[in-house]
TORSETOR-48711 format. One record per residue (C-alpha): residue in one letter; y, x, z; residue number from 0. Coordinates in Angstrom, 3 decimals, always signed. Layout:
BEGIN
   residuo         py         px         pz   num
         A          Y          X          Z   NUM
...
END
This chain:
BEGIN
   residuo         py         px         pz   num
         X   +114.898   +104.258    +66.275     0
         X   +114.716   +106.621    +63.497     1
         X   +118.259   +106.700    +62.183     2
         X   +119.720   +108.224    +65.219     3
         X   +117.570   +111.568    +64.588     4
         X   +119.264   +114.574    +63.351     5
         X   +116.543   +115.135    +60.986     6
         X   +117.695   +114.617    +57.720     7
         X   +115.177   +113.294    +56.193     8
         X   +114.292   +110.767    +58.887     9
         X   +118.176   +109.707    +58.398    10
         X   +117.674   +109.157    +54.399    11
         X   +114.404   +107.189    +54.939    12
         X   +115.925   +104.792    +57.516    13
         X   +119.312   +104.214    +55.671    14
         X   +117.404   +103.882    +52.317    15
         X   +115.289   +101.128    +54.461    16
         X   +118.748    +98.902    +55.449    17
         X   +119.823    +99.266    +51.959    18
         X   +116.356    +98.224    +50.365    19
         X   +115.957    +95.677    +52.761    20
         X   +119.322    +94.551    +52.548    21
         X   +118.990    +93.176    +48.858    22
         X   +121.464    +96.312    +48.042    23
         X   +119.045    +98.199    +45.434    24
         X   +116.077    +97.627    +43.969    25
         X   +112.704    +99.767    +43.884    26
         X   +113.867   +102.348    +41.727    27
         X   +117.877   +101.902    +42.043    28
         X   +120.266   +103.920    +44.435    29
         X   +120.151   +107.217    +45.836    30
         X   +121.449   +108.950    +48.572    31
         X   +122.290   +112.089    +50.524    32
         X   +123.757   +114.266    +53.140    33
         X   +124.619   +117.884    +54.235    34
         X   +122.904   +119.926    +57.125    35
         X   +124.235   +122.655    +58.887    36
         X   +123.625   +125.299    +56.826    37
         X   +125.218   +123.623    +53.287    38
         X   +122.042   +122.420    +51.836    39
         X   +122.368   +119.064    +50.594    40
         X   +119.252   +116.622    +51.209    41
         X   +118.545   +113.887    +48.626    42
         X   +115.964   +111.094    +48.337    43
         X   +113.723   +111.783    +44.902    44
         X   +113.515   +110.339    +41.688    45
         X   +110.795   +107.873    +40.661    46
         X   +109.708   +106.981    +43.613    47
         X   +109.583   +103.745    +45.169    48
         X   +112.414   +102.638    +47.831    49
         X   +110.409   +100.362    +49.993    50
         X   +107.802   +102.853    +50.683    51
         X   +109.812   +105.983    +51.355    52
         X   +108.542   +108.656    +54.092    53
         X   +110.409   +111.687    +55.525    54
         X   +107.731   +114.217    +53.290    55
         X   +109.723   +112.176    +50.373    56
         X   +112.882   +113.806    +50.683    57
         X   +114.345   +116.855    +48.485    58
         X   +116.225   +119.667    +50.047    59
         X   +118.248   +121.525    +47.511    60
         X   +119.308   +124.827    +49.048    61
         X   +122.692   +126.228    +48.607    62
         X   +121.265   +129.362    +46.591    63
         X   +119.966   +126.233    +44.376    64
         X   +116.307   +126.599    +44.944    65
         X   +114.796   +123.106    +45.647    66
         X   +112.200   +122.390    +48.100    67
         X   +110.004   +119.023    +48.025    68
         X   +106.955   +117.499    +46.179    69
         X   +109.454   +115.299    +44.298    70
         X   +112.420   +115.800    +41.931    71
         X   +115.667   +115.001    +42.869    72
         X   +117.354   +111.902    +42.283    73
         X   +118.563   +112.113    +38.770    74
         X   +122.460   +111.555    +40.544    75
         X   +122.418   +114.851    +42.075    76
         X   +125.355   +116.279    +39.968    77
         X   +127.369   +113.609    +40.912    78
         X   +126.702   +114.058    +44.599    79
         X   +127.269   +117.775    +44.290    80
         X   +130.254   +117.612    +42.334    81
         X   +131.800   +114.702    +45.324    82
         X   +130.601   +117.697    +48.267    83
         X   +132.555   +120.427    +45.853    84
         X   +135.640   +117.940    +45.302    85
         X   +135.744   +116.726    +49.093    86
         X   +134.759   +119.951    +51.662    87
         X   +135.091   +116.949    +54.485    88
         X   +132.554   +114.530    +53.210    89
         X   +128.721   +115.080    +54.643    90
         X   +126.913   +112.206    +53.567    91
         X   +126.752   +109.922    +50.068    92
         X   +125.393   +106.396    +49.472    93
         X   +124.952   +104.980    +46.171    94
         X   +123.503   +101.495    +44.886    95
         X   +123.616    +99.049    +42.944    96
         X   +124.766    +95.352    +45.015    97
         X   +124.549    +92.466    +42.602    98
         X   +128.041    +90.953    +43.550    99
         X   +129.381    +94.488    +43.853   100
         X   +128.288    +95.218    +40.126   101
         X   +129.939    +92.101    +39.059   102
         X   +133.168    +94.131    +39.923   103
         X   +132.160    +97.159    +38.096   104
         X   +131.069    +94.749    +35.047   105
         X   +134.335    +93.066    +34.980   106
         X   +136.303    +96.003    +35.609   107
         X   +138.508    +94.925    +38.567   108
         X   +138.516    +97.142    +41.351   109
         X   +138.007    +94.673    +44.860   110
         X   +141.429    +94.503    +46.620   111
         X   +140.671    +95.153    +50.207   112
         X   +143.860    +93.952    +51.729   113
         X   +142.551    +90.067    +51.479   114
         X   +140.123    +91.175    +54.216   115
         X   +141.842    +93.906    +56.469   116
         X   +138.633    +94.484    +58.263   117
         X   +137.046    +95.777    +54.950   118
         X   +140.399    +97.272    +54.536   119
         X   +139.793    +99.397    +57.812   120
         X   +136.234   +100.560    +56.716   121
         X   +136.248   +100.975    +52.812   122
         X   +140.224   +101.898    +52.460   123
         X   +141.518   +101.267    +49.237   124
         X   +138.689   +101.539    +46.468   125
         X   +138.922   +104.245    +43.706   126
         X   +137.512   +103.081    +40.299   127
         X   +135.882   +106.148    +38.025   128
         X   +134.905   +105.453    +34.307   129
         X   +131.725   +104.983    +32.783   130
         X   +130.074   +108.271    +31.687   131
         X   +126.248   +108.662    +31.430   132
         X   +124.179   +108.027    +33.991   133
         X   +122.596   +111.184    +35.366   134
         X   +125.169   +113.599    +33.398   135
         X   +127.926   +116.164    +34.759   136
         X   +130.299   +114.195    +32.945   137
         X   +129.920   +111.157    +35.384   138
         X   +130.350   +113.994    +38.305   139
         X   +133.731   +115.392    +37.050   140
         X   +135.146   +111.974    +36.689   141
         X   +133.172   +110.018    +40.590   142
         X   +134.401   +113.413    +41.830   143
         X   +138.033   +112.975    +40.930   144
         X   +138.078   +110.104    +42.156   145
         X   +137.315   +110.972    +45.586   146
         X   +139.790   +113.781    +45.591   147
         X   +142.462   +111.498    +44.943   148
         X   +141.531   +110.524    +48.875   149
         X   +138.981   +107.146    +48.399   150
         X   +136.090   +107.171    +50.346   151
         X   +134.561   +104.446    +48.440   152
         X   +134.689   +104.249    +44.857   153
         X   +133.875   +101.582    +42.021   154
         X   +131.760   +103.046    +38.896   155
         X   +132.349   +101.646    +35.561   156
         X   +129.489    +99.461    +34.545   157
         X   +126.959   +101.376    +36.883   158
         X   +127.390   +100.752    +40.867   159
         X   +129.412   +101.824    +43.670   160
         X   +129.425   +105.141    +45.888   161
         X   +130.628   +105.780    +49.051   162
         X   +130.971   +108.891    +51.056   163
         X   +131.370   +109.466    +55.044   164
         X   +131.385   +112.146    +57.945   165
         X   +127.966   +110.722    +58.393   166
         X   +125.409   +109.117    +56.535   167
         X   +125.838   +105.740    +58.802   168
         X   +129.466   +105.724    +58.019   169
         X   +129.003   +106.387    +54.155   170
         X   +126.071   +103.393    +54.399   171
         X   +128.630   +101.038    +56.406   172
         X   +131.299   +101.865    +53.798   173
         X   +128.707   +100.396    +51.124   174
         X   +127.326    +97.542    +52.864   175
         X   +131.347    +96.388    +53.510   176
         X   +132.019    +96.635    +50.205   177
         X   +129.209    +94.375    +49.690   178
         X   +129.875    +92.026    +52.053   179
         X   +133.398    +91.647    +50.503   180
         X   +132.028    +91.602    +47.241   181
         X   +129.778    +88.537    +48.324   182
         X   +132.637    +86.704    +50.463   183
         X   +135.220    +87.183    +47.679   184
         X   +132.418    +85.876    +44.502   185
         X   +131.855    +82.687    +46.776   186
         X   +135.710    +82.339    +47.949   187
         X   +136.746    +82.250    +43.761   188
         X   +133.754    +79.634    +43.337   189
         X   +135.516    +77.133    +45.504   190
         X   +139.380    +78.008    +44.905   191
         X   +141.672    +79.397    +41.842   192
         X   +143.774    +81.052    +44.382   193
         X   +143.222    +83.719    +47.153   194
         X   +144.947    +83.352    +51.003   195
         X   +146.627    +86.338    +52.263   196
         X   +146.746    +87.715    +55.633   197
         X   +150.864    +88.353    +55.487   198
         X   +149.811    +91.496    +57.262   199
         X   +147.159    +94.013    +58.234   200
         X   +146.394    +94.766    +61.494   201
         X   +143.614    +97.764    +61.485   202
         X   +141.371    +97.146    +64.780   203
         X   +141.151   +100.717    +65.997   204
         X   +139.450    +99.615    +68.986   205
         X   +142.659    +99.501    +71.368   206
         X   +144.526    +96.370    +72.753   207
         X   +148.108    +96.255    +73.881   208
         X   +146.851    +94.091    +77.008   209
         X   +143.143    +94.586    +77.856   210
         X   +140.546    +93.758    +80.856   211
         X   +138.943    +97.297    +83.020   212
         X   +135.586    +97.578    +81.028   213
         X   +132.452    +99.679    +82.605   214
         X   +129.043   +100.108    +82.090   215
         X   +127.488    +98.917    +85.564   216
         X   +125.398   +101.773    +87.622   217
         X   +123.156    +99.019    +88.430   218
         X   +122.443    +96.077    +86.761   219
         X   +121.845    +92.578    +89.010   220
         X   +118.863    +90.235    +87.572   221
         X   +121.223    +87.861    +85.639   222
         X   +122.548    +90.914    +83.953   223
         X   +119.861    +92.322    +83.482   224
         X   +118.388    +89.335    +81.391   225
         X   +121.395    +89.133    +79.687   226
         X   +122.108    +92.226    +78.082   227
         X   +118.695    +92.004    +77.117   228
         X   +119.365    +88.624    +75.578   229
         X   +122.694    +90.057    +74.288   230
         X   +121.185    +92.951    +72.520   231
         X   +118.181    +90.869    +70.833   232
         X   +120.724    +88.443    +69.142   233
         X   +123.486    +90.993    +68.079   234
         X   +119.976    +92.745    +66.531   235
         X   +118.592    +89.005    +64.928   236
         X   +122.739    +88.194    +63.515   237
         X   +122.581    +91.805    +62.157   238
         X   +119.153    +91.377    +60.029   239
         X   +120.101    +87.700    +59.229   240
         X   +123.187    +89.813    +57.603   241
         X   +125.604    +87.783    +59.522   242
         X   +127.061    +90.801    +61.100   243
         X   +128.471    +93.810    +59.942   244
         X   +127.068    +96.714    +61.100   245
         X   +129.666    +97.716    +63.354   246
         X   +132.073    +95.154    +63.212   247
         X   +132.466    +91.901    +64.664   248
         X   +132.386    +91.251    +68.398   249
         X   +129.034    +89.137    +70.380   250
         X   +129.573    +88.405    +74.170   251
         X   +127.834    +86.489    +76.789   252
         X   +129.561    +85.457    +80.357   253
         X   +128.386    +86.717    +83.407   254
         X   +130.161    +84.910    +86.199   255
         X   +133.286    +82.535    +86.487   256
         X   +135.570    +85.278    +84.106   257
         X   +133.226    +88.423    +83.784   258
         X   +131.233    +88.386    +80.718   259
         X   +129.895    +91.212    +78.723   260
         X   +130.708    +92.341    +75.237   261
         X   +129.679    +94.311    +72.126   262
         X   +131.712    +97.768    +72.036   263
         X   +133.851    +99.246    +69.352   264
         X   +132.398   +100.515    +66.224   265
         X   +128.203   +100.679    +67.349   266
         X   +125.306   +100.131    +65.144   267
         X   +124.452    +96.866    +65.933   268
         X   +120.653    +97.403    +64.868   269
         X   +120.680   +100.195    +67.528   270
         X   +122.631    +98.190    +70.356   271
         X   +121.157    +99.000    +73.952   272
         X   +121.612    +97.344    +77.035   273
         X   +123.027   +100.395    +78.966   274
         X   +125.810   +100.729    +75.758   275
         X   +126.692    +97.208    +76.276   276
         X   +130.746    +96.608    +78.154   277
         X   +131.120    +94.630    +81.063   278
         X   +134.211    +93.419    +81.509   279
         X   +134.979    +92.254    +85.673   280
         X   +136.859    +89.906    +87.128   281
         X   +141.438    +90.113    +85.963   282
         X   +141.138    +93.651    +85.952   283
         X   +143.320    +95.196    +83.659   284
         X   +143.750    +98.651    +82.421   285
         X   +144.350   +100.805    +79.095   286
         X   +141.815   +103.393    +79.573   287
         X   +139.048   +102.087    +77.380   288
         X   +138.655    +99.283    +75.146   289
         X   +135.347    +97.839    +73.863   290
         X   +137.710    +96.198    +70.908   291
         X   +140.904    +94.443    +70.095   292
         X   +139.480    +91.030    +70.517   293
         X   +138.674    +91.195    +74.180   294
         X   +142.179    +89.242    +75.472   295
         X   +140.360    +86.361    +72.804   296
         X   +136.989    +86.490    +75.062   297
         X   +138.523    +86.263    +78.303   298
         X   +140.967    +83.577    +77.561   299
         X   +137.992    +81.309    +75.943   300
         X   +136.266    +82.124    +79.260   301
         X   +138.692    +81.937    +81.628   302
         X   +139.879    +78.141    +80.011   303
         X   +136.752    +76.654    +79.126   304
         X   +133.783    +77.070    +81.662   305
         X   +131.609    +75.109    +79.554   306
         X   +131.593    +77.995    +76.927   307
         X   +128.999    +80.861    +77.771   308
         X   +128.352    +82.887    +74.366   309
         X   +131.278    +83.662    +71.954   310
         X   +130.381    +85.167    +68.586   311
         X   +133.706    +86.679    +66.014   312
         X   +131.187    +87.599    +62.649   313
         X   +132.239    +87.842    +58.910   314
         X   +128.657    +86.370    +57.337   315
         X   +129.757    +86.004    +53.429   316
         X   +129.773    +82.673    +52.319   317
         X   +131.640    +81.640    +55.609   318
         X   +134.017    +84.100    +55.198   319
         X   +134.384    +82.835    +51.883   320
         X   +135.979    +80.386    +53.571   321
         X   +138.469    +82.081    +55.290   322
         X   +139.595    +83.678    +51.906   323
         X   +139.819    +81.046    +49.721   324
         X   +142.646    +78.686    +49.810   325
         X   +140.368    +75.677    +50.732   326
         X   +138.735    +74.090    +53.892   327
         X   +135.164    +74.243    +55.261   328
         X   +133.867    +70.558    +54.856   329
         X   +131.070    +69.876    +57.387   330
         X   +130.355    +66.643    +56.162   331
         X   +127.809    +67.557    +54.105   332
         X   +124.381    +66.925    +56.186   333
         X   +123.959    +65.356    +59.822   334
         X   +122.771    +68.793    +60.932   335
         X   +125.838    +70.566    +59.732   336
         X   +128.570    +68.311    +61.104   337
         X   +126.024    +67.768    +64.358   338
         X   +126.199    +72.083    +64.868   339
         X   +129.689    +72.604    +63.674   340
         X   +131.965    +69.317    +64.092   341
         X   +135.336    +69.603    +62.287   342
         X   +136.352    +73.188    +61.128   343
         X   +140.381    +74.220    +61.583   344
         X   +141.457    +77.365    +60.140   345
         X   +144.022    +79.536    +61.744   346
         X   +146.076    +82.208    +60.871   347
         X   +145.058    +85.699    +60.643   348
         X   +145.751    +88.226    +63.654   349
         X   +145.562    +85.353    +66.343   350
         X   +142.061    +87.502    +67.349   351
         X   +144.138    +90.228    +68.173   352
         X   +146.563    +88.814    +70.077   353
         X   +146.364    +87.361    +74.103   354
         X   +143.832    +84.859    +72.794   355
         X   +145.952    +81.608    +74.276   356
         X   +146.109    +79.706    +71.116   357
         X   +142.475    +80.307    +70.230   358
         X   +141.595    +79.419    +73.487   359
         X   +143.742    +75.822    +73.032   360
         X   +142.031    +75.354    +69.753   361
         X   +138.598    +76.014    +70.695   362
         X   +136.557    +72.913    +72.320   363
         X   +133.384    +70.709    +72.301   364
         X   +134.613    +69.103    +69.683   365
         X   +135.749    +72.012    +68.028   366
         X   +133.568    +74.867    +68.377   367
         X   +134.087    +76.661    +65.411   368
         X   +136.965    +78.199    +64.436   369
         X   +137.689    +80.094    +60.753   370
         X   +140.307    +82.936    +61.351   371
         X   +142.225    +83.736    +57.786   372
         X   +141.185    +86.146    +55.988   373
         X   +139.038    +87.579    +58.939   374
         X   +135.989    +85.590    +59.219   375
         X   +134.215    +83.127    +61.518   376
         X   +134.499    +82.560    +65.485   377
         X   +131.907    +80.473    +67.417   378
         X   +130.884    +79.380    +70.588   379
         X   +128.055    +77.956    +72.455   380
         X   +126.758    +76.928    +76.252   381
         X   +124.578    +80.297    +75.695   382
         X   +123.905    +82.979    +72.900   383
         X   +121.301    +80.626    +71.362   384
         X   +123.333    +77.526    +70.374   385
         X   +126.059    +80.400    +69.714   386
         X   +123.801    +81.727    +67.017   387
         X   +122.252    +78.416    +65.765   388
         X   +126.355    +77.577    +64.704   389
         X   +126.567    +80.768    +63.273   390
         X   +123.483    +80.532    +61.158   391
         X   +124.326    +76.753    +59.915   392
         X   +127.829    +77.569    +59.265   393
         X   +126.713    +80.431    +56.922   394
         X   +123.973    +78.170    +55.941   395
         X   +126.273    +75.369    +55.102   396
         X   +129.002    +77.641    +53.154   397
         X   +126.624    +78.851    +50.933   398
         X   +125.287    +75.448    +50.167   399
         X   +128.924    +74.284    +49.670   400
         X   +129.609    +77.053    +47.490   401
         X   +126.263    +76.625    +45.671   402
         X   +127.362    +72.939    +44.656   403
         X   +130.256    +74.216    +42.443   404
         X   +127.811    +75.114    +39.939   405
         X   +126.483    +72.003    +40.074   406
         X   +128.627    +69.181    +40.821   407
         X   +131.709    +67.965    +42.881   408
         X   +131.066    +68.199    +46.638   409
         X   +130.233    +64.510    +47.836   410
         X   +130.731    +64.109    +51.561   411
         X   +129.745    +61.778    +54.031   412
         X   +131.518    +58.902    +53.769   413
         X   +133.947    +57.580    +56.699   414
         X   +131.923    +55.086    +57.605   415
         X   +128.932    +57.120    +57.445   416
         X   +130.404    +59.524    +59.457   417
         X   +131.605    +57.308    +62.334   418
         X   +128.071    +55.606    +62.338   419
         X   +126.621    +59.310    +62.789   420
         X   +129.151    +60.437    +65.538   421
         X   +127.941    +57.196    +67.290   422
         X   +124.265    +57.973    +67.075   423
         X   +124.725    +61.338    +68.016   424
         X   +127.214    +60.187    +71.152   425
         X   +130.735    +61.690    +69.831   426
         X   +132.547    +59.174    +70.391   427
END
């Protein structure tokens, strides 16, 4: 697992890889960077392709200003010199080019985060800097004011987006939220004129009011064994599938009658481990530690429906499209879709924060998928694979929706279509 090295060149390659890989740049777009402990600023080179980067790639451009590599430097590096000079705190840059992201910069219109206060949380409020020339100090001066007014991700005039971070991880998951946004809010205006709003923001810091004991078990029994194994695999597939954020969202799988375990607060999920995984016991309560501010949601689905064994809370785009737009999620579009997902009721934003009880009403075989406002999608299953087979159709199934408004009016299955199908596949 490369990207947990403190080599900084190994970091570059391996973020460069997620960002490639991630449909965020293309072979010759993007750039990024960080500092090392002496000042010197590493940078991936110019010119050379992004799918096929090594650690010999990178450039290390000393703070007396000699360079050493085999490569130039990206042609950005006085705009990532100029951000280091305007922000002392910042340590690592990302930079690219996301197609629904660009649309913003083409239009003009800086994203407003507060429609999704998770984004909110990791991006902040997004600067906007105006166009100046690609490569030049001009473009510097004016990305670099923009950060010293206090954004951590900033919107470039007709060009990209940048974002900057303590780390290189956190300036990379500032960039591939803004994307994620970017994607949710392009599909959410395809299906409705107007926008929902939360009505407030509540930041998930990774603390709950009322929470269950969490621990990481000095010895693991068979069952959990398997399943943190099974656990970690499927928070890894959601992640690549880009279902998942990298650190946001919450997977977990019961153990017993109540205990289940849980994804914690604010970890890589491409680098989950077993061992980093939270189990939460039996009614134990305490305000110690917190894995994240959705756990009272877990343990009340558990604790009132024993049929449930996997719960998934993701933000996938075109489902959370969804949850932004002023419209509902029509399942009636294939057998497969209504089969997975059944009827879809959206609920208010912040009930995932809260003790969980009316989530835990809502939630049923008949209902297993819930859309949270303005927050993204919440699904269960009898394990972690029917779990994840909802979550892929209901992403699946939004984006097909959402595809259809550039084509024609959504035609459902018809009522008596429907109640035909519910009786061949024994709903009613």
């Amino acid at each position: 697992m490369i990207e947990i090295t403190d080599q900084p060149a190994a970091q570059l390659v391996a973020i460069m890889n997620r960002i490639y890989q991630g449909g965020m740049t293309t072979l010759s777009g993007g750039n990024l960077s960080l500092k090392d402990g002496d000042g010197n600023i590493w940078i991936t080179p110019a010119g050379i392709d992004k799918g096929k980067l090594s650690p010999d790639d990178m450039i290390c451009v000393r703070v007396d200003g000699g360079v050493e590599g085999s490569h130039r430097p990206s042609s950005e590096l006085p705009f990532h010199q100029a951000i280091y000079r305007a922000r002392p705190d910042v340590q690592a840059i990302a930079h690219a080019h996301p197609p629904a992201t660009v649309a913003f910069s083409i239009s003009r219109i800086p994203p407003d985060t507060d429609l999704w206060p998770t984004i909110r949380q990791i991006c902040g409020s997004v600067g906007y800097a105006p166009y100046a020339l690609t490569g030049s100090q001009a473009l510097g001066q004016v990305i670099a004011a923009t950060f010293a007014d206090g954004h951590d991700t900033v919107m470039l005039e007709n060009h990209g987006a940048v974002a900057a971070g303590n780390t290189l991880f956190e300036a990379f998951r500032r960039l591939e939220a803004l994307d994620f946004f970017a994607r949710a809010y392009v599909g959410a205006r395809s299906l409705a004129s107007t926008m929902t709003s939360p009505g407030m923001i509540v930041m998930d810091s990774g603390k709950s009011a009322s929470v269950i004991q969490e621990s990481t078990p000095d010895h693991w029994s068979d069952r959990e064994l398997a399943l943190s194994r099974q656990l970690v695999d499927i928070a890894r597939r959601a992640y690549d599938r880009q279902l998942l954020l990298s650190a946001n969202g919450d997977l977990s799988v019961r153990i017993d009658s109540i205990g289940f375990l849980i994804t914690p607060h604010g970890v890589d999920r491409r680098h989950l481990t077993p061992e980093g995984l939270m189990l939460i016991p039996d009614a134990r309560f305490d305000k110690t530690a917190y894995p994240s501010d959705s756990i009272a949601m877990h343990h009340a689905i558990y604790a009132r429906h024993p049929e449930i064994g996997a719960i998934m809370l993701a933000h996938p785009p075109n489902a959370t499209a969804f949850s932004l737009a002023d419209v509902a999620f029509d399942t009636r579009t294939i057998p497969e879709s209504y089969f997975m997902l059944r009827d879809i009721i959206k609920l208010p934003y912040g009930l995932q924060f809260g003790d969980g009880e009316q989530l835990a009403d809502t939630i049923s075989l008949q209902s297993p998928v819930i859309l949270i406002q303005n927050e993204g999608i919440l699904v269960t299953g009898k394990d972690l694979l029917q779990a994840l087979d909802r979550l892929e159709v209901a992403e699946y199934s939004a984006r097909s929706l959402i595809s259809t408004t550039a084509i024609g009016p959504v035609r459902p299955i018809g009522d008596m279509e429907l109640e035909e199908l519910r009786a061949a596949l024994g709903l009613v």
